[in-house]
C-alpha positions as CSV (number, residue, x, y, z in Angstrom):
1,X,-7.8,-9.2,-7.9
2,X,-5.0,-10.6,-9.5
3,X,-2.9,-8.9,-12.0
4,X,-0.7,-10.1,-14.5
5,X,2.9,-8.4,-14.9
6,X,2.3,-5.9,-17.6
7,X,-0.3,-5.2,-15.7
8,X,1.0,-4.3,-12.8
9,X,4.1,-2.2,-14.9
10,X,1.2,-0.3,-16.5
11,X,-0.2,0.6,-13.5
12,X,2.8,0.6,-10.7
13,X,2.7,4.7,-10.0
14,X,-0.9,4.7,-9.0
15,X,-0.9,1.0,-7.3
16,X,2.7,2.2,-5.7
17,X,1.3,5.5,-3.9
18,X,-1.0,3.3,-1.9
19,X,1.3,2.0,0.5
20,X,2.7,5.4,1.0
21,X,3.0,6.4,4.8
22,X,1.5,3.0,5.7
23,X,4.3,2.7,8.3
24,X,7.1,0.4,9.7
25,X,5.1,-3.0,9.5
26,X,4.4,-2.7,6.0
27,X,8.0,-1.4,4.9
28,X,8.6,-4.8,6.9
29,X,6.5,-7.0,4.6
30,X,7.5,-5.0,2.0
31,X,11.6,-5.9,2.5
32,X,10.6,-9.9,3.2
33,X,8.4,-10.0,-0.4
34,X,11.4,-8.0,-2.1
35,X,14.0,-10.7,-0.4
36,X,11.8,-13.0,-1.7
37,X,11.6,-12.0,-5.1
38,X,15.5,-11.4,-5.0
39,X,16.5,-15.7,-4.4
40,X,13.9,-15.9,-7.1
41,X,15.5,-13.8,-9.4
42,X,12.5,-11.3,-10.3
43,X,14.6,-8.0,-10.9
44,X,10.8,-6.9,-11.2
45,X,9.7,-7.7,-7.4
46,X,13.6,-6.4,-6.5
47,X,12.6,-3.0,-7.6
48,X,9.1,-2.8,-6.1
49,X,10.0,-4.1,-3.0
50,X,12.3,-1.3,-2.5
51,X,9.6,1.0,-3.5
52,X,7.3,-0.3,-1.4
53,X,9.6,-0.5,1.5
54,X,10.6,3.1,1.0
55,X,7.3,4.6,0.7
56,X,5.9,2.8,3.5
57,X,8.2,4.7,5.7
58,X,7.8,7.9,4.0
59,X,5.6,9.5,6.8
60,X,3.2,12.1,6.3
61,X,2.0,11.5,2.9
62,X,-2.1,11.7,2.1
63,X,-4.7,14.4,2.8
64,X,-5.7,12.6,5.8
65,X,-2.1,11.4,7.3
66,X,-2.8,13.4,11.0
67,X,-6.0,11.9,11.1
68,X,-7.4,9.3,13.2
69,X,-10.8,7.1,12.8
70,X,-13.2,5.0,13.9
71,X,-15.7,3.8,11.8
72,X,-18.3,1.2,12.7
73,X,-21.0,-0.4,10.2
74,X,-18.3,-1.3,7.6
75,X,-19.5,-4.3,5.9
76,X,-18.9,-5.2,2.5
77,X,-20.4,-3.1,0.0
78,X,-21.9,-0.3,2.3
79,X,-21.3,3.4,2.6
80,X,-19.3,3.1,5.6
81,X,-16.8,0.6,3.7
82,X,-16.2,3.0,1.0
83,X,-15.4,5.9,3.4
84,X,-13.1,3.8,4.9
85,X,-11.2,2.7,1.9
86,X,-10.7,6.9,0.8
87,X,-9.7,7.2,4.8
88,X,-7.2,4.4,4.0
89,X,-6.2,5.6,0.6
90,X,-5.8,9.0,2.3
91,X,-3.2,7.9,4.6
92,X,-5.5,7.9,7.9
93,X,-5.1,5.5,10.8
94,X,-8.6,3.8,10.3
């Protein structure tokens, strides 16, 4: 799963939204990565870092952002997984 830069510009809005309401550890990693990219000297990384960072402290974004789950039988490929990733994408606490 690695992406080259156009790439990733091409599809920043929709890969973006998934750290939306993730919370304050990610809006952590987020600001580290985006210090990182900054000594660098990736204007690129600058700019999604903040993003990131910002979003991930947005709370209360995703249809399932109040809700709270506990899935068991999540190995890769199964049904269970896949609920969990639209739980996730969803903005639940999984």
């Amino acid at each position: 799963w690695l992406m080259d830069e156009g790439d990733i510009d091409a599809d920043w809005a929709r890969l973006s939204e998934r750290f939306e309401g993730t919370g304050h550890i990610v809006g952590t990693q987020a600001t580290f990565w985006q210090g990182k990219a900054l000594a660098a000297g990736r204007g690129a990384g600058v700019e999604r870092g903040v993003d990131l960072a910002a979003g991930a402290e947005n709370p209360g974004s995703g249809r399932y952002c109040e809700e709270v789950a506990v899935v068991t039988g999540a190995s890769k490929g199964s049904i269970a997984a896949s609920v969990v990733a639209q739980l996730l994408d969803g903005g639940a606490t999984v």
